[in-house]
N, C-alpha and C positions, 0 to 999 in steps of 0.2 A: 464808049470806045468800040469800035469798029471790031471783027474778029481777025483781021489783017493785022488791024493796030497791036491786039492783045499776043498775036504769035512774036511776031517784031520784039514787043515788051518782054516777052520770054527769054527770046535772045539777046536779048542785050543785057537782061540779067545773070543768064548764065556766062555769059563774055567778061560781067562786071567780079560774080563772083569768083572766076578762074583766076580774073587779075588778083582780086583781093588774096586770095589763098599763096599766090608765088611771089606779091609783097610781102603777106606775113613770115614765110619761110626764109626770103631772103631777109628782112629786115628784124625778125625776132617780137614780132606783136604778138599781143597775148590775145584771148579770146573773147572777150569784151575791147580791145582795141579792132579786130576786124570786125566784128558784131558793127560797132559804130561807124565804120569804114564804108562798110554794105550800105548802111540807111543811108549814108550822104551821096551815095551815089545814084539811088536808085532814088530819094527825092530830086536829085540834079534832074535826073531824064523825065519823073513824069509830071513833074512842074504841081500845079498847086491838086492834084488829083493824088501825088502823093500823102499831103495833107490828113487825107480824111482816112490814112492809113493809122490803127490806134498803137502810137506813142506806148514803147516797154521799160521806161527808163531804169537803170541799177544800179541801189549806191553800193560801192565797194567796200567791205566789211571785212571782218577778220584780220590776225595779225599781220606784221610784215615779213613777209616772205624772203625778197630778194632787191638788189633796184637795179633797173634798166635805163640805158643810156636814152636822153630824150630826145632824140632825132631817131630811136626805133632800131639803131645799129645793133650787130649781134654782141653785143660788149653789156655783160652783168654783174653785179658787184653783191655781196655778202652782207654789206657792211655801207653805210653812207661813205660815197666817191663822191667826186668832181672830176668833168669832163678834162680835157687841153687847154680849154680856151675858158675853165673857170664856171660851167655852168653845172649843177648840183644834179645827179642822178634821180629818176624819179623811183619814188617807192611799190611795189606791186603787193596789195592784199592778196590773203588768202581765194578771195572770191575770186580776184582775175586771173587764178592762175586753176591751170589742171589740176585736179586733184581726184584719189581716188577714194578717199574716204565718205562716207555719205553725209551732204549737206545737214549743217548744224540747225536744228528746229526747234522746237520747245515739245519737248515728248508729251504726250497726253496722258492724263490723270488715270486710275483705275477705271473710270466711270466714264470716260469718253470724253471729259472736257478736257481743256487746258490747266498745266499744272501750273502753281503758281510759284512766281517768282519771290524768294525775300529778301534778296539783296545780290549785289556784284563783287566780286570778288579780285585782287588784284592777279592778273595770268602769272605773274612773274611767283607769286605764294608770299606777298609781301604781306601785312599786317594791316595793308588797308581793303576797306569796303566804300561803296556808294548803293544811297537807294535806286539809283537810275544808269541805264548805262553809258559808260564814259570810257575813253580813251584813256591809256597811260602815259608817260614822255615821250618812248618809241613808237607810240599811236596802234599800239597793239590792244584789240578792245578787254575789255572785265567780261568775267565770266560768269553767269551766271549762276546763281547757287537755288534751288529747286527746296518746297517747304520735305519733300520724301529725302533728298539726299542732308537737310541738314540730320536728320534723327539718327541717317546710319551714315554716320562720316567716316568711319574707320572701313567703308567698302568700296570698289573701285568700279566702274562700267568701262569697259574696252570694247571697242568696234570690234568686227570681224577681219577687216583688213590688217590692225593694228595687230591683233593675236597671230595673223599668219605672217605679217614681217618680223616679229619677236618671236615666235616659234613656242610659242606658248604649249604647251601638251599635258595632258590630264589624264588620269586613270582611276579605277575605283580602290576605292578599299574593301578587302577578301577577308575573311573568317574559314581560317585553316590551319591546321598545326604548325607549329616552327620549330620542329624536329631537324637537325641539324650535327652533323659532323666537326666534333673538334681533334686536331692533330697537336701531337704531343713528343717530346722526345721523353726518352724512356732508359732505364738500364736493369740487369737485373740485378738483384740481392737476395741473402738469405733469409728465410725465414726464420723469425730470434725463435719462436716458441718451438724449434725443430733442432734448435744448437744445445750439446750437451759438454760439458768441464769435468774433464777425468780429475779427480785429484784426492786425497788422502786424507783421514781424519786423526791418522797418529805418525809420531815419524816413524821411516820404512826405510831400508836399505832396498835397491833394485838388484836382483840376481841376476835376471834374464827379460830381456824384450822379444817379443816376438817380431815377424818379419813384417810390422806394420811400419810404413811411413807414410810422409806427407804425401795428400792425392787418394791413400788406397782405400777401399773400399772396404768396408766389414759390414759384419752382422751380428742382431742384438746376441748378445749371450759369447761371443769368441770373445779366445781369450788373449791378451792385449800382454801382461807383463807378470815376472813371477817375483815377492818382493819377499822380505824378512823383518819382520815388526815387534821387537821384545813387549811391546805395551800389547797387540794382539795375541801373540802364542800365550802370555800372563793370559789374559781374561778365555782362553781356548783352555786352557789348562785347568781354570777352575770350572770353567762348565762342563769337562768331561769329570772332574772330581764329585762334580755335584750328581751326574747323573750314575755315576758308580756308587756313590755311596746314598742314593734315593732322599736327598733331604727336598726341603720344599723349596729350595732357593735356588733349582732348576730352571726357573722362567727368569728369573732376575740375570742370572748368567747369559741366558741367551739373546737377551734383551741387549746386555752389556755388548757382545757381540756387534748385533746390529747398530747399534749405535758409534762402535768405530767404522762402519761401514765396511761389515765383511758380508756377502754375499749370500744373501738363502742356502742356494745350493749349496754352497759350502757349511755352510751350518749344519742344514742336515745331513750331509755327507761326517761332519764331527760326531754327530750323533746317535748316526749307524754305526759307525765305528769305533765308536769311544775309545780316539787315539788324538792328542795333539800335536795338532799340523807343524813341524820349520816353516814352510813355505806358502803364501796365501797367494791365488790367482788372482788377479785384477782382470776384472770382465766388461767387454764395449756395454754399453746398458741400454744404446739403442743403434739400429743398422743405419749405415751413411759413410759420408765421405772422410779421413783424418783431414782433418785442420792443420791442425800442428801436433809435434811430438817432442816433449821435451824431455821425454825419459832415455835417460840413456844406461847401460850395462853400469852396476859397482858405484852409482851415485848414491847420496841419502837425501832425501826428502823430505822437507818437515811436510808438519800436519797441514792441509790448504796449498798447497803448492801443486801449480797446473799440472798434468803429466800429458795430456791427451785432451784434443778439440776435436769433438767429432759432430756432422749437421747431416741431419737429412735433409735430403734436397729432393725428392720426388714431389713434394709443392715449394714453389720458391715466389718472390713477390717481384714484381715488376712495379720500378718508381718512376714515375712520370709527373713531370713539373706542367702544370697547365694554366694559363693567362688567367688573372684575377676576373677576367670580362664573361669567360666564360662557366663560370663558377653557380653561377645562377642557377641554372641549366642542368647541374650536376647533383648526384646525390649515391649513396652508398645504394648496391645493385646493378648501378647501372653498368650494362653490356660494355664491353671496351673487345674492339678488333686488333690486334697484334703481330706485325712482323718485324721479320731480325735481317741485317743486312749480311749476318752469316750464316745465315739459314735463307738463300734467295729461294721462293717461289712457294713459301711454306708461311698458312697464315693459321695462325691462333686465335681463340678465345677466352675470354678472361671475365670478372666481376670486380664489381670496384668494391675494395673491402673495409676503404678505410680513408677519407679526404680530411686531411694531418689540420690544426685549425689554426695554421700561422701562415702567412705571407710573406715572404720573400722580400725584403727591404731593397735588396739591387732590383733582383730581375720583375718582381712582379707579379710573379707566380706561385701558386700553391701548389703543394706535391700531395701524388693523390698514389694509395698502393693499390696493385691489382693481385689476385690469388690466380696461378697460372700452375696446371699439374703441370710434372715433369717426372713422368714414371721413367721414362729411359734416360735420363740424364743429361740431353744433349743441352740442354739451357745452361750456361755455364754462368757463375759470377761477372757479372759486370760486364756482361754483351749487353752493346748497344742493342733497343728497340723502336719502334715507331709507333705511339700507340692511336688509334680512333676509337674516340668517343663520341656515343649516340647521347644525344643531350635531350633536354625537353622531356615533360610529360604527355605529349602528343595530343592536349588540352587545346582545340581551336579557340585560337584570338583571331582579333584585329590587327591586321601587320599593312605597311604604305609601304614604298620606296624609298629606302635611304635620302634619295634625290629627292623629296619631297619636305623634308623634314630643315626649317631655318632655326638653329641652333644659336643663338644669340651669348650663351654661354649660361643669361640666368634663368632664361623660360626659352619654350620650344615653341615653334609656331609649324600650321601648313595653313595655305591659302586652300577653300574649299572653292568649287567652282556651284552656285549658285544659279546657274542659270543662266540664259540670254547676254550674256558677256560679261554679268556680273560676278566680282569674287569679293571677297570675305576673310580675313585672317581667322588665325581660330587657333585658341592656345591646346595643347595636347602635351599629357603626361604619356611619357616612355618606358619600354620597357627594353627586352633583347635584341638584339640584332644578330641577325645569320645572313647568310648569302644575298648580301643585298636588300634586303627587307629591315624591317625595325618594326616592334608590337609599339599599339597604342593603347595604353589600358584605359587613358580618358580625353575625352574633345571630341571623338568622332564615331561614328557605328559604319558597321557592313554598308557597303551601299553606297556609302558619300564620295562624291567626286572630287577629287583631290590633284591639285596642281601639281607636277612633275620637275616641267622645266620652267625656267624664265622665273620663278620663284620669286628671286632678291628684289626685278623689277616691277613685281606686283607687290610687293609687301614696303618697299621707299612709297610707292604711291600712294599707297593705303595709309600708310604712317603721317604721309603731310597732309593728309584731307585731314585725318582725325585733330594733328595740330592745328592747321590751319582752319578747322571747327571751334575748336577750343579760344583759339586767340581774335576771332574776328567776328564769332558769331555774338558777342558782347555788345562787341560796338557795333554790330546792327540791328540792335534790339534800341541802343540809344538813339 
């Protein structure tokens, strides 16, 4: 051909392809429909010189896609249609249509060859196989199964493409402490080993109360009531007889004393003066707050009967109820931070002294004491607290993302990311959880790449290759 001829042939191909491209748009052809459009035209023009142009033919492969109307109108259906006039929609494989995922091949073996195929599998996950490949009812083809993927069937291979429409995302796993804040509501109380019970060991008549009442404050050794005890002034009487007349049954007397609960100092006050008292003083026996007072002027009292509650309260305990979850975590010592919402702007310190070893049947919670000084008073009974606890022995673990973690109810799983689009489930023993994190004390180390999001849709897939290994890789051994 001529170099006239070959510009000419130029143009006419570019004129044919313009056409073909604003048939395809208007009419809805696919890309192997104008692919073939091209050749017949461009055989039509250069007559048998086309000929010796070398033939690319493509069979159409891959599921079905969609179907398009057969006269190439823009009219596509989901699902097998028929036209108006009763003619059946045609079908479009995967091959003839766009797509952005990368062409299905046969991946190559470690060692450079072809890996070998040991049978097909049905696309749908149905329980059949063939050794050759074949078509299903809906002419969607078998898939093939790889002798590498039948060994590890419980793992998944995702394209690139695939991973960024499913939003697939991955992170490591860190070895770091899981030192972590728990809140807690709190109230205060007394301290029992700080509460003392006035009360009598004979019966007493009361002459006189002093100007103690409920609320008031004393101090160890003041003196609280003045009473009259015929069973005391008796045993006063012979110990002042015993020490008058020097027998040996001095100590027994005074003994006797103490043991109705008459007070040192007054003993040796008897002693010095070897005279016997009417009147015995009843003394606070340690400094704090009254409790209660049930003495009152011209009453009698038997022996054991309360008269006086009195607590110290310069350390008092703070209870706080705190979740069975975070129990783990806790242990006597540990530091607790503490504020009052009547005491705003004012934060305390505290030791945990004492986590009580019952749980809570409603709420759930175990109540844990804290020892909180209170020299000046202001901590009163039964104000509310807030307490934080620092948990954790600050022992670096292995901790993932909560998000990471598929909770099945009887084993725990995460998908590890493997590599090259490959994932992997992988069973893992649990441990705490704090702010979003969770320890893992078995299944995976520092380091492992571990799937985030999209989780549930990698672990369905992994789950039906492993069954669909188990139920089909049988029968194609047969």
């Amino acid at each position: 051909m001529s170099i006239c001829g070959k510009l000419v042939l130029i143009g006419v191909v570019g004129g044919v392809a313009g056409w073909a491209g604003l048939a395809a748009g208007g009419k809805g052809w696919t890309p192997a429909m104008l692919t073939d459009a091209v050749q017949v035209q461009i055989t039509a023009l250069m007559g048998r010189e086309a000929e010796a142009m070398p033939a690319a033919p493509r069979k159409a492969t891959g599921p079905i896609i969609y179907y398009r109307h057969p006269d190439g109108l823009a009219e596509w259906s989901a699902a097998p249609t028929d036209t108006a006039d009763g003619r059946g929609f045609l079908p479009v494989l995967a091959s003839e249509d766009v797509s952005f995922d990368p062409e299905s091949v046969t991946p190559p073996d470690a060692d450079g060859g072809e890996r070998t195929v040991l049978y097909y599998r049905h696309p749908m996950g149905l329980p059949d196989t063939s050794p050759v490949p074949k078509l299903d009812s809906m002419g969607m083809d078998y898939l093939p199964v790889y002798a590498g993927e039948a060994n590890d069937a419980g793992s998944v291979n995702v394209s690139p493409g695939k991973l960024q429409r499913t939003g697939v995302r991955t992170s490591l796993a860190v070895l770091q402490p899981m030192a972590t804040m728990v809140r807690a509501p709190g109230i205060v109380a007394l301290d029992d080993r700080r509460v003392s019970v006035i009360s009598l060991r004979a019966d007493a008549f009361i002459e006189e109360v002093e100007d103690v009442t409920t609320g008031s404050i004393v101090e160890a050794g003041e003196p609280l009531a003045m009473l009259y005890s015929p069973e005391v002034v008796a045993a006063a009487a012979q110990y002042v007889s015993d020490l008058r007349n020097g027998e040996g049954r001095v100590e027994g007397s005074r003994q006797r004393l103490a043991n109705l609960g008459v007070p040192t100092a007054v003993i040796d006050k008897i002693s010095a003066d070897r005279r016997t008292p009417v009147q015995i003083t009843l003394m606070a026996p340690r400094s704090g707050v009254v409790l209660e007072r049930m003495a009152i002027e011209g009453m009698m009292s038997e022996a054991g009967e309360t008269l006086f509650r009195i607590a110290d309260t310069s350390v008092v305990w703070v209870m706080a109820d705190v979740p069975e979850s975070a129990l783990a975590g806790l242990s006597d010592g540990n530091v607790a931070t503490i504020t009052f919402p009547g005491l705003p702007g004012e934060i305390f310190s505290g030791l945990v002294d004492k986590i009580y070893p019952e749980v809570d049947m409603q709420t759930r919670t175990a109540r844990i004491r804290i020892d909180l000084s209170n020299p000046e008073g202001r901590l009163l009974v039964n104000m509310f607290a807030d307490v934080a606890l620092a948990t954790g022995d600050g022992a670096p673990v292995v901790q993932v993302p909560e998000t990471a973690v598929i909770d099945t109810g009887d084993r725990q799983v995460v998908i590890r990311d493997m590599g090259e689009g490959k994932f992997a489930p992988q069973d893992v023993v649990l441990g705490r959880q704090a702010a979003g994190m969770v320890e893992v004390r078995e299944g995976i180390a520092e380091g492992d790449r571990i799937v985030t999001t999209s989780t549930f849709l990698i672990d369905a897939e992994s789950n039906l290759n492993a069954a669909l290994a188990a139920l089909v890789a049988p029968e194609a051994a047969e």
